[in-house]
C-alpha positions as CSV (number, residue, x, y, z in Angstrom):
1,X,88.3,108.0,127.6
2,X,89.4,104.8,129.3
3,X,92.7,105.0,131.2
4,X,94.2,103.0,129.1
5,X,93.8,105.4,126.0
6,X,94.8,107.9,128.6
7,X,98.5,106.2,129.3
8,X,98.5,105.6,125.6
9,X,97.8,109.0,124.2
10,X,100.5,110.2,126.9
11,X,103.0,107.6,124.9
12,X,101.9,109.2,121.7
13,X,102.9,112.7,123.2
14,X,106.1,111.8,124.5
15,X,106.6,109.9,121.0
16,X,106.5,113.6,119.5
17,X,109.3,114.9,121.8
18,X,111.8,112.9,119.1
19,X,110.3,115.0,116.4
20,X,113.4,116.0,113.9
21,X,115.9,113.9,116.1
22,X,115.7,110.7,115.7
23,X,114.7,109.8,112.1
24,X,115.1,107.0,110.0
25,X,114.4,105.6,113.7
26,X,110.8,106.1,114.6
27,X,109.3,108.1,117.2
28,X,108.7,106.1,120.2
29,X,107.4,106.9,123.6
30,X,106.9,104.4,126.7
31,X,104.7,104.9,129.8
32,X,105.4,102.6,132.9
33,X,102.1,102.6,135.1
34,X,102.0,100.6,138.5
35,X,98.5,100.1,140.7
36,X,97.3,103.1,139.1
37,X,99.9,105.5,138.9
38,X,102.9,106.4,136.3
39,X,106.5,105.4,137.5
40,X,108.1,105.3,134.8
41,X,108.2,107.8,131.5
42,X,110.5,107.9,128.3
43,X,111.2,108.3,124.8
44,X,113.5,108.2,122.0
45,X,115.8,111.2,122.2
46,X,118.1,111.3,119.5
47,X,119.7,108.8,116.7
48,X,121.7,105.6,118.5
49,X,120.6,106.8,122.5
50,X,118.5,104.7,124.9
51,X,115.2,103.7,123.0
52,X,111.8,104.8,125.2
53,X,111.2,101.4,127.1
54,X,114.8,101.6,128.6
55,X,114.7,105.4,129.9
56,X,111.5,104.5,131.3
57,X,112.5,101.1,132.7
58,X,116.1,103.4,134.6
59,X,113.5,105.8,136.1
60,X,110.9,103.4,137.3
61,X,113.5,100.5,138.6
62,X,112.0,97.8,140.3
63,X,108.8,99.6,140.5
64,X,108.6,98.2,137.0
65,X,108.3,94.8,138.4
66,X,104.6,93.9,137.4
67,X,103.4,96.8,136.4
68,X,102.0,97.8,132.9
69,X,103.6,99.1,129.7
70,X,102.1,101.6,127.1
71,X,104.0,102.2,124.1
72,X,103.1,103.3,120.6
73,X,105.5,100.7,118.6
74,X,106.5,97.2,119.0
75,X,109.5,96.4,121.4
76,X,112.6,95.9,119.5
77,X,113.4,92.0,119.6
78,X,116.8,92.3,117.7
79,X,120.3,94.4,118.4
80,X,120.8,97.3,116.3
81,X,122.5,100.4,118.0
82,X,120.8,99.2,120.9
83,X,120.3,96.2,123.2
84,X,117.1,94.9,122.5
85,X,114.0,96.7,124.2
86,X,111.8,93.3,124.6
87,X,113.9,91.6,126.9
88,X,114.7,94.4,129.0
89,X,110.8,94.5,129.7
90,X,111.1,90.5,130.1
91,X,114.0,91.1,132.6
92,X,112.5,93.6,134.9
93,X,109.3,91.7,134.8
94,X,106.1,93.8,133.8
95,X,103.0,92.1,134.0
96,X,101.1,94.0,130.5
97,X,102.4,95.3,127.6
98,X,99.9,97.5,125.3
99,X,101.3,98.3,122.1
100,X,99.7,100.7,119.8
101,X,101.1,99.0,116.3
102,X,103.1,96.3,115.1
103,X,107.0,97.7,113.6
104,X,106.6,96.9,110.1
105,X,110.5,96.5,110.5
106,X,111.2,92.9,109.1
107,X,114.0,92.2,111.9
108,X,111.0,92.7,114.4
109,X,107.9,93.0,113.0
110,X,105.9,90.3,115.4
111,X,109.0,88.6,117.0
112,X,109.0,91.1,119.6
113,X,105.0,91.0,120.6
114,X,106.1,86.8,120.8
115,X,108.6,86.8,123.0
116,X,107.2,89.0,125.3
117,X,104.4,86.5,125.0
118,X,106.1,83.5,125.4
119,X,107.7,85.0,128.8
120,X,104.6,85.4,130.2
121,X,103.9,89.1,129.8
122,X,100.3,89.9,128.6
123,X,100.7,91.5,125.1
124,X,97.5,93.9,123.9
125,X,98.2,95.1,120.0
126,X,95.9,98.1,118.4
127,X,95.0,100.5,121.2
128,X,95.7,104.0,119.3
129,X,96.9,102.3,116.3
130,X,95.4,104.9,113.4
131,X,97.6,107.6,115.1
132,X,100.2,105.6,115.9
133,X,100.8,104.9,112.2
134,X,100.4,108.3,110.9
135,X,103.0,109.4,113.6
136,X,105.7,107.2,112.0
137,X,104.3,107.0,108.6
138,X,108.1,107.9,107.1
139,X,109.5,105.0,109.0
140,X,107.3,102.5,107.4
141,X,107.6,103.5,104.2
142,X,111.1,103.5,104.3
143,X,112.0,100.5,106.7
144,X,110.7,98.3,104.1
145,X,111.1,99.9,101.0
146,X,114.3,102.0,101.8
147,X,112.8,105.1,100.0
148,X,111.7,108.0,101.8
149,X,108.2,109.2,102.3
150,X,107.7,111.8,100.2
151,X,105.4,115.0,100.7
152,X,104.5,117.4,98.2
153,X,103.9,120.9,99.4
154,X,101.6,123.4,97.5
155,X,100.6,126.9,97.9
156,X,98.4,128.3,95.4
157,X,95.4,131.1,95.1
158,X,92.0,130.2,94.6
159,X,92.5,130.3,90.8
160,X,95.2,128.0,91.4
161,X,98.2,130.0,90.6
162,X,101.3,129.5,92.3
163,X,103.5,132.3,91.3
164,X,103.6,135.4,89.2
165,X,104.1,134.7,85.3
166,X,108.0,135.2,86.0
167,X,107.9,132.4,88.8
168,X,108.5,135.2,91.4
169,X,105.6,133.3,94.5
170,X,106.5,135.4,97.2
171,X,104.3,135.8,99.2
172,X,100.8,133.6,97.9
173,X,100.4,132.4,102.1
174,X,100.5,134.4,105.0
175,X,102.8,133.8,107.9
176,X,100.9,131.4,109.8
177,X,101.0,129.1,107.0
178,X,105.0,129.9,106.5
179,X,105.0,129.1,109.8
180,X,103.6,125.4,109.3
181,X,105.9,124.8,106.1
182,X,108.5,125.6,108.5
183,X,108.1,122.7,110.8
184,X,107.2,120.6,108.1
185,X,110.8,121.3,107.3
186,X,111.8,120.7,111.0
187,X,110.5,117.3,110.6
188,X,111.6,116.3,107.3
189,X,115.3,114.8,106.3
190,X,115.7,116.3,103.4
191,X,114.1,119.3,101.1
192,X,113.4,118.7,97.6
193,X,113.2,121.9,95.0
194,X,113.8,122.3,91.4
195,X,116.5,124.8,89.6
196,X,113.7,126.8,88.5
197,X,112.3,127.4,92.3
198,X,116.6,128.6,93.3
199,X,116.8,130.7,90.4
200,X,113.3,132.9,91.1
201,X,113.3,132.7,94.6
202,X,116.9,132.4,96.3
203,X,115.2,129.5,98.5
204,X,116.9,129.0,102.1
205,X,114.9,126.0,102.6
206,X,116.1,125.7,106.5
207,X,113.1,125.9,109.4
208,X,114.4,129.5,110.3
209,X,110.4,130.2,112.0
210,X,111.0,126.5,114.1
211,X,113.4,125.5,116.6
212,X,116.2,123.8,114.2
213,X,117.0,120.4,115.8
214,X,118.4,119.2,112.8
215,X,119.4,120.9,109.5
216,X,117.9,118.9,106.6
217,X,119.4,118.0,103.3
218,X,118.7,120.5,100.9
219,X,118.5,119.0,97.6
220,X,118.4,120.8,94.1
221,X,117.0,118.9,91.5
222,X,119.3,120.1,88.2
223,X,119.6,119.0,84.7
224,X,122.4,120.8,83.7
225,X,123.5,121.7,86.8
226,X,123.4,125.3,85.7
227,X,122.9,127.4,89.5
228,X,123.5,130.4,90.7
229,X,126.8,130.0,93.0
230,X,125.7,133.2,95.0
231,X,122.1,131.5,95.8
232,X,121.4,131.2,99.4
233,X,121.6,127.6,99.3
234,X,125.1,127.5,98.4
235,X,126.4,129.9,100.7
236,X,125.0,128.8,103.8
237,X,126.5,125.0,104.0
238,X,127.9,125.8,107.1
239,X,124.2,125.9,108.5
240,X,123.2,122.9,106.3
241,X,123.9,120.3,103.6
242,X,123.5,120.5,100.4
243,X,123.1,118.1,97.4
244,X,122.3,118.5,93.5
245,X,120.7,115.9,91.5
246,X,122.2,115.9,88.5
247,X,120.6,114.8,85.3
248,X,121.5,113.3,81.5
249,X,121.7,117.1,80.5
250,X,125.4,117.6,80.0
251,X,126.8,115.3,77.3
252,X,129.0,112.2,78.7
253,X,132.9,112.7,78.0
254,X,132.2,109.4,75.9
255,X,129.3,107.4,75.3
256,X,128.5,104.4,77.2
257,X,126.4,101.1,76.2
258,X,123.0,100.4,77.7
259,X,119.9,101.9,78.1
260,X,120.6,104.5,80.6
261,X,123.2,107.1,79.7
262,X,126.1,107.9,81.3
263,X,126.3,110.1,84.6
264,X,127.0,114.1,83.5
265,X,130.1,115.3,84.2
266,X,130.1,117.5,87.6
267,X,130.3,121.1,86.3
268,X,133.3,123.2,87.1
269,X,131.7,125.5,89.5
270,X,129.7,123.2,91.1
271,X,132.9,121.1,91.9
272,X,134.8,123.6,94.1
273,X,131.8,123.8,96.7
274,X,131.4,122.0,99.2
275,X,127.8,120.1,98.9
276,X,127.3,116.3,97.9
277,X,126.5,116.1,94.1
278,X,124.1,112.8,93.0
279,X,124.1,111.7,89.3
280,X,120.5,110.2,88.8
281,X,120.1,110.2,85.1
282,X,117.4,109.7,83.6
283,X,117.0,107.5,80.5
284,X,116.4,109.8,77.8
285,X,116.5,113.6,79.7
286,X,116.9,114.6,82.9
287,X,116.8,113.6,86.3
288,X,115.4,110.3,87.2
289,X,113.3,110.9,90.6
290,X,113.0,107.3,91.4
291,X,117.0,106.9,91.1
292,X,117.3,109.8,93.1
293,X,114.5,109.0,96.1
294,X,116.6,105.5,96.1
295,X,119.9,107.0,96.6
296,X,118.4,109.2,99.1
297,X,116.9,106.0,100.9
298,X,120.1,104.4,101.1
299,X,121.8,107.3,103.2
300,X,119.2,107.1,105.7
301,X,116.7,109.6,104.7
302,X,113.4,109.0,105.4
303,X,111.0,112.1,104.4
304,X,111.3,113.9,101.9
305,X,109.0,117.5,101.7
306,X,109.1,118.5,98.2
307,X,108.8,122.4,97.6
308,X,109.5,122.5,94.2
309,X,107.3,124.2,91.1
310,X,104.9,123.0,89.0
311,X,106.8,121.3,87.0
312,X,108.8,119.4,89.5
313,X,105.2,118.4,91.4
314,X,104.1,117.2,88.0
315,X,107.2,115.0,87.9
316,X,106.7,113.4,91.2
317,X,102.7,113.2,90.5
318,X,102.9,111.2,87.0
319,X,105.2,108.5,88.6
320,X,103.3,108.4,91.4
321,X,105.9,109.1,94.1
322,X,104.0,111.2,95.9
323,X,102.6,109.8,99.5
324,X,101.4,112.7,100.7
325,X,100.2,116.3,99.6
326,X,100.1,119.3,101.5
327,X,97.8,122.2,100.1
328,X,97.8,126.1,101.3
329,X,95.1,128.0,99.5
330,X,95.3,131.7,100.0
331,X,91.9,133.7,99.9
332,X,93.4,135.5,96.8
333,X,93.0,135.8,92.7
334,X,95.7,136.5,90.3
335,X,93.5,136.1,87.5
336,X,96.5,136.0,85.4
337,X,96.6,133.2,82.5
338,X,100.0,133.4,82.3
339,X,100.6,132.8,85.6
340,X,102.2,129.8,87.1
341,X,99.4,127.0,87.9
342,X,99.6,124.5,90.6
343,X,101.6,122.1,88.1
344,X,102.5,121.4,84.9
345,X,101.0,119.0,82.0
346,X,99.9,115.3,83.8
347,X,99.3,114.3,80.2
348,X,95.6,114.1,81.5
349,X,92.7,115.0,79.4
350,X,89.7,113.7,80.9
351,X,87.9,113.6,84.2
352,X,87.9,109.9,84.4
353,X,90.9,109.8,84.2
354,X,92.5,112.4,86.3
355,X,94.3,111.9,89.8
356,X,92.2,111.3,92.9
357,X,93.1,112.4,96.2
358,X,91.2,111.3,100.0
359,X,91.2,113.9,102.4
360,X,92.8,113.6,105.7
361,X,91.8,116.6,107.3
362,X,91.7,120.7,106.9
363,X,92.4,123.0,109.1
364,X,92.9,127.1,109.0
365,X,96.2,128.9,108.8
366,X,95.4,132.4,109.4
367,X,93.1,133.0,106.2
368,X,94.6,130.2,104.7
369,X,93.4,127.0,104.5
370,X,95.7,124.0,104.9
371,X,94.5,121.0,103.2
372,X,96.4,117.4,103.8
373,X,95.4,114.6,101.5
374,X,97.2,111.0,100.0
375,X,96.8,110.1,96.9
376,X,94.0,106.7,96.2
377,X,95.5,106.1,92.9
């Protein structure tokens, strides 16, 4: 491995340290190198504090003066809750700059790598860039698109059943693989179930096996917003948020022209608790999950792990608002036909036709096996 990949992998660590802090920012981590050794070390702590380049640029002070820079995104070129990271590198004069990947940020995306350039600093784009992309892969999506990332978590047996035939799934995984979810959720903005998941298992939906830097919105997915007021969800907003999606269940207190109906009317008991409630109705029945992921966008959430049922994965799959799926198979059989399967009717009745999926990698989880795969359709 060259040094360079060295300094750069060492960025791509550090990066990780802002895991569960600092979303919809990205994860960003700066190494300061001088003839040969590192002066200078940071990264991006929490939501609105110093972005990597600076704490690295306060610990290495003038030692920074033409030495090298390793960082895993672009330089900020622009002021957001920040001064910009670009020109502080300008100002205390570094010679290089190696950047693992362009920020697909519009306000930067470019203009940073230039006017480093134009100031005389060497600018090398690329080194590290496939893992520098799947470390903020939430960011991207949602920096231009302003809807979250989504990430559909499974857990099924080998005959594909993910719960008994009364939805009761626990437990299909073992620990270790509870144990993943749970910094899954550590890492995510917001969880995503179904009213059928709250009602058969009580979900907590909070990392409780992972340090807990920040709670995530937990988000209930609700026609009729019919929920059990004693569920775990509800009586734990003190260690959490919580949100239900409302759908075009409940009829409207009078009917409104145009195509998409009018928002349901919040139900009584929901109303005295303390949780955000979304109206996303859909045009017909429902909950519209595009009109929901976009609401959720626009208050700054950029992940999403879905942990919903089979019919809520079969939702997300046929609109194709799934980015990336997670898949625990457990080395067991249920054998049972009326058991729940891995998700409901996709409407799909030949092979030709059915989804496709590239695999990024597997891995073991106790006996489990952990598959991670994005759709290529």
């Amino acid at each position: 491995m060259s040094t360079d990949a060295r300094h750069m992998n060492r960025a791509l660590s550090l990066a990780r340290r802002g895991f569960g802090l600092v979303s919809p920012n990205p994860m960003v981590g700066a190494v300061i190198v001088k003839d040969g050794v590192v002066v200078g070390e940071g990264w991006h702590r929490v939501l609105g504090a110093d972005h990597a380049e600076i704490v690295a640029l306060k610990q290495a002070q003038k030692k920074a003066k033409g030495a090298d820079v390793f960082v895993n995104l672009e330089p900020c070129c622009h002021h957001g809750r920040t001064p910009p990271c670009a020109q502080a590198l300008i100002d205390a004069g570094v010679r290089r700059v190696v950047v693992a990947m362009v920020d697909p940020n519009p306000l930067v995306s470019g203009k940073g790598i230039k006017m480093m350039a134009d100031a005389g600093i060497l600018v090398e784009v690329g080194l590290k860039e496939k893992e520098a992309r799947e470390l903020n892969q939430a960011f991207a999506k949602w920096i231009v698109s302003r809807r979250p990332f989504v990430t559909l978590k499974m857990a099924a047996t080998l005959d594909g059943r993910t719960a008994q035939r009364d939805g009761k799934s626990r437990w299909i995984t073992c620990a270790e693989s509870r144990k993943t979810v749970h910094r899954l959720r550590a890492g995510s903005d917001a969880i995503l179930v179904g009213a059928g998941t709250v009602r058969a298992d009580d979900p907590l939906l909070l990392p409780v096996y992972y340090p807990m830097k920040k709670a995530p919105l937990r988000v209930v997915v609700s026609s009729f917003g019919d929920l059990p007021l004693n569920s775990k969800l509800f009586s734990t907003t003190d260690r959490g948020p919580v949100a239900v999606a409302l759908g075009a269940g409940i009829p409207a207190p009078a009917p409104v022209p145009g195509p998409v109906p009018a928002p349901a009317p919040v139900p009584a008991a929901l109303s005295s608790l303390p949780i955000q409630v979304i109206n996303a109705p859909a045009p017909k029945t429902g909950v519209d999950l595009e009109l929901l992921l976009d609401t959720l966008g626009q208050q700054g959430i950029a992940s999403v792990l879905c942990e919903g049922g089979h019919t809520l994965a079969a939702s997300l799959l046929c609109a194709k608002l799934v980015d990336k799926l997670e898949l625990f198979i457990a080395p067991k059989m249920l054998g049972d036909p009326d058991a729940k399967p891995l998700v409901a009717d996709l409407g799909i009745t030949q092979l030709d036709q059915a989804l496709g999926f590239k695999i990024l990698r597997t891995s073991r989880c106790g006996p489990d096996i952990r598959i991670e795969m994005i759709p290529t359709c």
